[in-house]
N, C-alpha and C positions, 0 to 999 in steps of 0.2 A: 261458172262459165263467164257470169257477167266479171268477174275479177280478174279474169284470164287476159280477155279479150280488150280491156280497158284501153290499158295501155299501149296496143296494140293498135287499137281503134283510131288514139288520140295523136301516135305517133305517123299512121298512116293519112290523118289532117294536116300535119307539115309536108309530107312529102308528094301529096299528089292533088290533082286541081282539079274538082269539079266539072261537069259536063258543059260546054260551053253554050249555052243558050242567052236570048236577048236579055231576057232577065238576070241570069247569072254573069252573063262575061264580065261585068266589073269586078265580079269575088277573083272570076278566073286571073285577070291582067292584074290585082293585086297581090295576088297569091303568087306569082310565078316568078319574082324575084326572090321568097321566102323559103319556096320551093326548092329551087336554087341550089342557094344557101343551105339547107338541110341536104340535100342530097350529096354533096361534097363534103360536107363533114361527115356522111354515113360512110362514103367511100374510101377517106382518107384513109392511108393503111397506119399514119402516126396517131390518127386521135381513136384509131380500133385499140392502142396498145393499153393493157390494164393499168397503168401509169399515168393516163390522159384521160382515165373514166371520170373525173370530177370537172377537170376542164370541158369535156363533151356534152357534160350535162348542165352545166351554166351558161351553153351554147346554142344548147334546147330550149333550154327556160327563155333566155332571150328573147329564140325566132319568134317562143309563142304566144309571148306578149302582145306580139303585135298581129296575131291573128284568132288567136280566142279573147272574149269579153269576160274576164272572171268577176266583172262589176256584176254584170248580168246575171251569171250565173249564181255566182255567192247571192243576189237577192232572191233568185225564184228557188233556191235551195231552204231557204232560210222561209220561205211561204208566207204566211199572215205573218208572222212575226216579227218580220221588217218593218212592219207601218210604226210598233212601239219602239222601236229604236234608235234614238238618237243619232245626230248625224257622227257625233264623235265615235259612237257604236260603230253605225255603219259603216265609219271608214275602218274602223280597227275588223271588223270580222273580214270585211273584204280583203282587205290585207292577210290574215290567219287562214283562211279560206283557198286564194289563188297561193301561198306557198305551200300549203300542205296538199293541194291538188298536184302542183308541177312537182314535190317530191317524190307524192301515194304514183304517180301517172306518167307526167309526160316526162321526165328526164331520166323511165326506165326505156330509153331508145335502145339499151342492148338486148330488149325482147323481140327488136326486130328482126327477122330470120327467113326474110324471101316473101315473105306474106305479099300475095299479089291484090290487087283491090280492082273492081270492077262495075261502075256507071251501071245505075237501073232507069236514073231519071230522075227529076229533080220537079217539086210544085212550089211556086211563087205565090204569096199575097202578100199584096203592099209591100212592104218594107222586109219582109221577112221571107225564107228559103227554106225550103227542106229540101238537100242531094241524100235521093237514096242511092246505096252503095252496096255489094257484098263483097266482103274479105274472104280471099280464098286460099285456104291451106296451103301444104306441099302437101297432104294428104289429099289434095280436095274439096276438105271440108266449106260448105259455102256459109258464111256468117253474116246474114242483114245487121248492115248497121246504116242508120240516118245520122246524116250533121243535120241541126240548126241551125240557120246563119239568122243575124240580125243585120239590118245597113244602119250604120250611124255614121251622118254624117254621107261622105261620099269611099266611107268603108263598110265594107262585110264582114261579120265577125261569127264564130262557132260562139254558140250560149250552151249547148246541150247535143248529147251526143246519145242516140238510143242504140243499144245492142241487142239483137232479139227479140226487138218490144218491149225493152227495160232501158228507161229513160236514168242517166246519170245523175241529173236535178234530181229527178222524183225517189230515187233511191239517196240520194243525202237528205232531201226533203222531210222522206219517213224516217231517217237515223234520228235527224236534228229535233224533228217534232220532240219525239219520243223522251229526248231528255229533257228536251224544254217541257214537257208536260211534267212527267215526274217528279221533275227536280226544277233546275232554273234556269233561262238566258248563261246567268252568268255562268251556271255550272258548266254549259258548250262550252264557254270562250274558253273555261279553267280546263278543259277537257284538249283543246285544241292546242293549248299551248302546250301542254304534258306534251301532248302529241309534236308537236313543232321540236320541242327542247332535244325528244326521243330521236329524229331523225337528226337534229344539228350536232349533236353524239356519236353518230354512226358517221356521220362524214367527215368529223375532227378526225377518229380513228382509221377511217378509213383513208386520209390523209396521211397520217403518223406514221402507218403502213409501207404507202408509197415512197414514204418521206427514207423509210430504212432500206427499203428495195435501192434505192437510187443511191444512196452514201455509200 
């Protein structure tokens, strides 16, 4: 379930804006140029065409730079294990981390399919936001999912996105441990890079593709 609705989850963070409350309305007024912007590329009928899927998805990646924290994320994914690692580390896994996140997630925007989404209500402390949400099928089906926000700065940013009661941090958190206990730090990064090489592969060809469609 939680793999289904991932991307769905994450792609439904671009295109719609939290409930506007005193506490929220600066995520909301920052979001809604972003907003925007997403919703006209989902619309457009050229960048739907299967020859403009790579282009739509480095337009994704983009918006969502600028509205999730995968600094954030990448450290509470990563748990105790951050404090031992270097800063040179920590900018390299942050980096390995937010691409293979925006490949694994947000730039499958063509899982979007009418999924409507629907305000339960949001809780503030200090600095920090939870909008709870449910995404709701064309079947119906109702799917609680929370963003995170964190404010840095005088931005709001998604750190953590829970679906069902299953937190996206805390699900990388228990993958990441696990090899880090078994095996090693370094065995993630060698893990994530396979992983990274494996998707930069599928998009050369799936370029190459395109590349014969159109000649």
């Amino acid at each position: 379930m939680l793999s289904f609705f991932v991307p769905i989850a994450l792609v439904l963070a671009l295109v719609v804006a939290p409930p506007t409350t005193a506490r929220a309305g600066q995520a909301t007024d920052q979001l809604k140029v972003q907003i925007d912007r997403v919703m006209k590329m989902i619309e457009d009928p050229d960048l739907k065409k299967e020859n403009r899927a790579l282009e739509r998805r480095k337009s994704v990646r983009k918006i969502a730079e600028d509205i999730f924290d995968f600094g954030e994320t990448a450290k509470r994914s990563l748990g105790r294990h951050w404090l031992a690692r270097t800063p040179a580390e920590r900018e390299e896994f942050v980096g390995l981390f937010a691409d293979l996140l925006e490949r694994s997630y947000i730039s499958k925007i063509e899982l979007f399919n009418g999924e409507r989404i629907q305000f339960v209500g949001d809780t503030a402390d200090g600095d920090q936001t939870i909008v709870r949400t449910k995404i709701v099928t064309k079947q119906g089906t109702e799917v609680p999912v929370d963003y995170r926000m964190l404010k840095k700065g005088e931005r709001w940013l998604v750190y953590d996105v829970v679906i069902e009661g299953v937190s996206l941090v805390a699900n990388y958190r228990t993958q990441f441990n696990k090899i880090i206990q078994t095996s090693s730090y370094q065995e993630l990064v060698k893990k994530m890079k396979t992983k990274q090489e494996e998707f930069l592969e599928q998009e050369k060809q799936q370029q190459q593709t395109q590349t014969k469609r159109t000649s």
